[in-house]
C-alpha positions in Angstrom: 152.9 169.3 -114.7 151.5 172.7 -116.0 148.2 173.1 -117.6 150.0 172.7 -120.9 151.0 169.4 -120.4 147.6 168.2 -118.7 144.0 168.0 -120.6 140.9 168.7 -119.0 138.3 166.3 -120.1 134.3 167.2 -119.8 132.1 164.4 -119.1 129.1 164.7 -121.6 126.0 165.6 -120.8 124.7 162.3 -121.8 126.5 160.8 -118.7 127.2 162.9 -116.3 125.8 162.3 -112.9 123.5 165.2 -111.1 122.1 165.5 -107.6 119.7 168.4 -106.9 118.3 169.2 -103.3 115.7 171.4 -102.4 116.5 172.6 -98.8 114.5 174.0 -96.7 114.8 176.9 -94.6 115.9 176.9 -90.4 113.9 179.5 -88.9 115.8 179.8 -85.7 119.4 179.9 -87.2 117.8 182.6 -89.8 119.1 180.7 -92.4 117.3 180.7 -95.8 118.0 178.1 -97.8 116.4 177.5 -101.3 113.3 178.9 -99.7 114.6 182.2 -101.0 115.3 181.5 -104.7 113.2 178.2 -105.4 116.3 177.1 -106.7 117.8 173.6 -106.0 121.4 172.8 -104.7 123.3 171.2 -107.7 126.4 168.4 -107.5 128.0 167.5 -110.9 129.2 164.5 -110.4 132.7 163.8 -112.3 132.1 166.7 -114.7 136.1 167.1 -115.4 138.9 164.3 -115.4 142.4 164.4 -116.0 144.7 163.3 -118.5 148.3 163.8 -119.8 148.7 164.0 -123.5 152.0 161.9 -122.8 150.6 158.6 -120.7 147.1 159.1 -121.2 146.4 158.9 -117.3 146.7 161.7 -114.9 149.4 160.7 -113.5 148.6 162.1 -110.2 148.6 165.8 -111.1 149.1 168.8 -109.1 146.6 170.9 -107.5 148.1 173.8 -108.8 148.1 172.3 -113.0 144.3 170.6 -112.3 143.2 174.5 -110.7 144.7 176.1 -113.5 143.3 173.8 -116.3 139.7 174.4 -114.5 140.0 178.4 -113.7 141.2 177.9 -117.7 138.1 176.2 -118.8 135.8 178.7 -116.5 137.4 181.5 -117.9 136.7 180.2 -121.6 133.0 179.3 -121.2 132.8 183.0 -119.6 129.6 182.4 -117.2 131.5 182.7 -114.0 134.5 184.1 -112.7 137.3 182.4 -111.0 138.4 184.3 -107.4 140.1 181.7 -105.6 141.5 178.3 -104.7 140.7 177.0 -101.2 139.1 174.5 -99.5 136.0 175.4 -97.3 135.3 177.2 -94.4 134.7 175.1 -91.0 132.1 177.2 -90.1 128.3 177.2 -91.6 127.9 180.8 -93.9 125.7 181.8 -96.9 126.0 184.4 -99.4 123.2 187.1 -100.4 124.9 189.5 -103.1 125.5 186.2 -104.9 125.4 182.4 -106.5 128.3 180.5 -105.8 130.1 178.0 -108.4 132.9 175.8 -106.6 134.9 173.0 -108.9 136.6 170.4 -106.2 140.3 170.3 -107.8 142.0 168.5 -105.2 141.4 166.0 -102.8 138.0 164.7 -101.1 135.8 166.0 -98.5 132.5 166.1 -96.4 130.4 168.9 -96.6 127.4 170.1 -95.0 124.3 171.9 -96.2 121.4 174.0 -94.7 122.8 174.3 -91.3 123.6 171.5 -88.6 120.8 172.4 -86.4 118.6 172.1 -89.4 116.7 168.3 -89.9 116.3 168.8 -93.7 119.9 169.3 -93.9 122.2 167.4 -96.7 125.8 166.1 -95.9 127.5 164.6 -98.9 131.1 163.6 -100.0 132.6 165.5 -103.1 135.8 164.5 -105.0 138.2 166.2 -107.7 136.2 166.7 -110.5 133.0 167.4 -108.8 131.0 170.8 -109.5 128.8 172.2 -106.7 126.5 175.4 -107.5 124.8 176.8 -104.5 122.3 179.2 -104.9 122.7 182.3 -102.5 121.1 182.0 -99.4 121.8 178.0 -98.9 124.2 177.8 -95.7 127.7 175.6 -96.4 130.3 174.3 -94.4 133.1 171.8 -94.5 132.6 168.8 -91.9 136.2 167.2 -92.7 138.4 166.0 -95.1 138.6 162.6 -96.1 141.4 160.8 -97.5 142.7 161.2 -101.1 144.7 161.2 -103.8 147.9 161.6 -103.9 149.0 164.8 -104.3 147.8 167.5 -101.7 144.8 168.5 -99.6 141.0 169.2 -100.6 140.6 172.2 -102.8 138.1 174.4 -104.7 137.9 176.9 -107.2 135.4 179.3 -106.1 134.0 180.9 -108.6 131.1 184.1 -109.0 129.0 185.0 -112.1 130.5 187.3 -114.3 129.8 190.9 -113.5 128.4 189.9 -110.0 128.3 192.1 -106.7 131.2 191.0 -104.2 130.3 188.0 -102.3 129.5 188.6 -98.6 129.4 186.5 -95.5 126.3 185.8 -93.9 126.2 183.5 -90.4 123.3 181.6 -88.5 121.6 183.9 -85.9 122.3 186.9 -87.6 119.4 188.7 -89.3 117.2 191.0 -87.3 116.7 194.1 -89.2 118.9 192.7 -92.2 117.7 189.4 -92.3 114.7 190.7 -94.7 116.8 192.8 -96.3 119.1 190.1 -97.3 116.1 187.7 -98.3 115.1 190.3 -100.5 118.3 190.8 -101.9 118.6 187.1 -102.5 115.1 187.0 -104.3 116.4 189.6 -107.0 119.6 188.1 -107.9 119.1 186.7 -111.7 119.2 182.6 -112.1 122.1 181.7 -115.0 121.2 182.1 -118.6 124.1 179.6 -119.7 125.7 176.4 -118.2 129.1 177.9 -116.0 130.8 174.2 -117.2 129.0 173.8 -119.9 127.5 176.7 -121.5 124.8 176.5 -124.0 122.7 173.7 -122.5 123.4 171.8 -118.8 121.7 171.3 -115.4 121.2 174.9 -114.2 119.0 175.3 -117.5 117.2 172.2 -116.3 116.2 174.1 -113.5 112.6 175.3 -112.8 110.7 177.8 -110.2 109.3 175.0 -107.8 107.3 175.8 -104.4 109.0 174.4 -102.0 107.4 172.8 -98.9 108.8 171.7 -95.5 108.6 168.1 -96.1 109.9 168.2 -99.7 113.5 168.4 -98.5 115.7 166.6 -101.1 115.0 165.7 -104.3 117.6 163.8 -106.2 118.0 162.8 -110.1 120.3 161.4 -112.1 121.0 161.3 -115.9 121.2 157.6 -116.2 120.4 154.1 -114.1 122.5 152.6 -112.3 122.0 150.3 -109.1 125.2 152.4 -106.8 123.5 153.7 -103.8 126.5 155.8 -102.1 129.0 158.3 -102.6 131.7 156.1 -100.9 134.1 156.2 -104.0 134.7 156.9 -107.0 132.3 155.5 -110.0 129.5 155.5 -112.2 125.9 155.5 -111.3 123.2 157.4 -109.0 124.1 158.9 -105.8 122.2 158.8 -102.8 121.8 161.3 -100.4 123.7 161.0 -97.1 121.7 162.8 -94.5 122.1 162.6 -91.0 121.3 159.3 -89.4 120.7 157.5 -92.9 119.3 158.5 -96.3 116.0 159.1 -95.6 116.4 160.2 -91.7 116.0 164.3 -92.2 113.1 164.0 -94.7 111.3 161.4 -92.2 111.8 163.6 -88.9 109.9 166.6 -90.9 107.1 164.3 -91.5 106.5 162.3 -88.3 107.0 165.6 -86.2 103.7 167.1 -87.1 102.2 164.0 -86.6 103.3 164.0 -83.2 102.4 167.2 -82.1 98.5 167.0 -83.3 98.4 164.0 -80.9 99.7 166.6 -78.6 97.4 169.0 -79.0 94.6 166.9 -79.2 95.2 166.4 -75.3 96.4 169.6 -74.4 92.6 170.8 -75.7 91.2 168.5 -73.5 90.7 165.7 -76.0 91.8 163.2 -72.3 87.9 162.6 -72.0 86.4 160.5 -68.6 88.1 157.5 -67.4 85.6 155.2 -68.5 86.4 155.9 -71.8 90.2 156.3 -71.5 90.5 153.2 -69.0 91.8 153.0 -65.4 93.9 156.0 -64.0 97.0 153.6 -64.6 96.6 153.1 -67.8 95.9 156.8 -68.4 99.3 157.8 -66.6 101.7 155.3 -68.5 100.3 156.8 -71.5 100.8 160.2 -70.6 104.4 159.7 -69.7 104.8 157.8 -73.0 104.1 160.8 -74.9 105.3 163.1 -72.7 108.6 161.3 -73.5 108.2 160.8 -77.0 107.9 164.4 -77.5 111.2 164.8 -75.3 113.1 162.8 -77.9 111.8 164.2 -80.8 112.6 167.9 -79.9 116.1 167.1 -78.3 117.0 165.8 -81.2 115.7 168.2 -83.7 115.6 171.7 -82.0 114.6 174.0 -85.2 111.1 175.2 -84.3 110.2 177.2 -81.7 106.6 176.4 -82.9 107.4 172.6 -81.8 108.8 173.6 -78.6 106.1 175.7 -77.7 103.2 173.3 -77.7 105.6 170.7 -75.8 105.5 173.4 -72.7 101.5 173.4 -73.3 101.5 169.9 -73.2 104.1 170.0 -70.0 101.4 172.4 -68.5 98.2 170.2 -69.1 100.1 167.1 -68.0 100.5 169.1 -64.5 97.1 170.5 -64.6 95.6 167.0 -65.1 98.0 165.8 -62.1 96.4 168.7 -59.9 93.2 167.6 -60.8 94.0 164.4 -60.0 
């Protein structure tokens, strides 16, 4: 089936589905996120279907005719610039020369964003007929692909705005000299004046400068109710966010890690006081190795700031100075 025979149908405004994530930035893997642009991590959910003039149904059409009929609709709306048809690399990367449009036109997948290491990370499942625009600077990856339709593998069109620099490939841990350099390249790049799907008016419009924060890590909205609560399938509705653990898992670590570590530092100042007004020496011990421990948790499982790390060896270091005391 060529791009002739199939039609390319927009889903209007009025009822397409969005998801926008502010991500924040992982220090250690020099990755920076939408900390560099203010600018959110968009998903279109469903903005193109299918459909043969003939049947009226897709009729499971080729990768190749549902590619074409996007790079075809790109290429008329003239914000972005097809380049390619692929799926996505294995293997998390950002881009600092420029924004980056991808339209799903084959297949389904899980992706990551914001670097695995990072707890304000955001894994989600696209599907054909899915837009993603990620700002430059926001680190990608594909986790796997799932199972899908009939006819092929995952694919994308990737797709650049018009008159842009060549992309480039940035990966976690490098930087040094460059990583300012490319933060400050990322900072100039221009946000889009248009829609690239649908010109005039459209989520990237919707888009305003926000300050972003550590604990504000995702930030979802939709264009109308609906009671869905995954991205499982295929459907109407909102979408929530599948981060790590469960929905809510990355944004919660952020929070409850700061909390932690004032507790910690409370003690490491000396905050222990006597023992008759911290109870026996039993007590005081069990307590100590309950923290020590809760901090061993929490920093094995989120490694992403050497800040956090750091004031777990002071605590390490008071806990031994108390026991010399002892």
């Amino acid at each position: 089936m060529t791009r002739s025979e199939l039609l390319l149908n927009l889903t209007p405004l009025s009822t397409l589905q969005t998801e926008k994530h502010l991500i924040p930035p992982h220090p250690p893997s020099n990755l920076p996120n939408s900390a560099a642009t203010n600018k959110p991590l968009l998903f279109y959910r469903q903005a193109f279907t299918f459909t043969s003039p003939t049947n009226n149904n897709n009729n499971n059409p080729s990768k190749a005719s549902t590619a074409e009929a996007i790079e075809h609709h790109l290429r008329k709306t003239n914000i972005v610039a097809p380049q390619w048809r692929y799926g996505m690399y294995p293997t998390s990367h950002f881009h600092s020369t420029t924004h980056e449009v991808l339209c799903v036109s084959s297949g389904r997948a899980r992706l990551l964003f914001g670097g695995e290491e990072n707890p304000g990370r955001v894994e989600v499942v696209v599907q054909t007929g899915d837009v993603i625009v990620i700002p430059a600077g926001v680190a990608h990856r594909l986790l796997r692909e799932e199972e899908g339709e009939e006819g092929g593998g995952f694919e994308m069109v990737g797709s650049y705005p018009v008159g842009a620099e060549q992309w480039d490939m940035c990966y976690p841990g490098e930087g040094g000299e460059e990583e300012e350099e490319r933060v400050g390249r990322i900072k100039a790049l221009e946000w889009f004046g248009r829609d690239p799907v649908y010109g005039e008016t459209g989520p990237v419009l919707e888009v305003t400068r926000t300050k972003l924060s550590v604990q504000q890590c995702v930030i979802t909205t939709t264009s109308s109710s609906s009671s869905s609560t995954s991205r499982s399938g295929r459907g109407s509705g909102s979408r929530s966010v599948l981060s790590p653990g469960s929905g809510t898992h990355a944004a919660t670590a952020i929070l409850t890690i700061p909390v932690v570590i004032a507790a910690v530092l409370a003690l490491a100042d000396g905050g222990g006081g006597s023992d008759e007004e911290n109870g026996p020496k039993e007590e005081e011990e069990v307590e100590e190795v309950e923290e020590e421990e809760e901090v061993e948790r929490l920093t094995d499982r989120d490694r992403w700031s050497p800040t956090a790390l750091g004031r777990r060896n002071v605590f390490r270091k008071e806990v031994e100075r108390q026991a010399r005391l002892g």
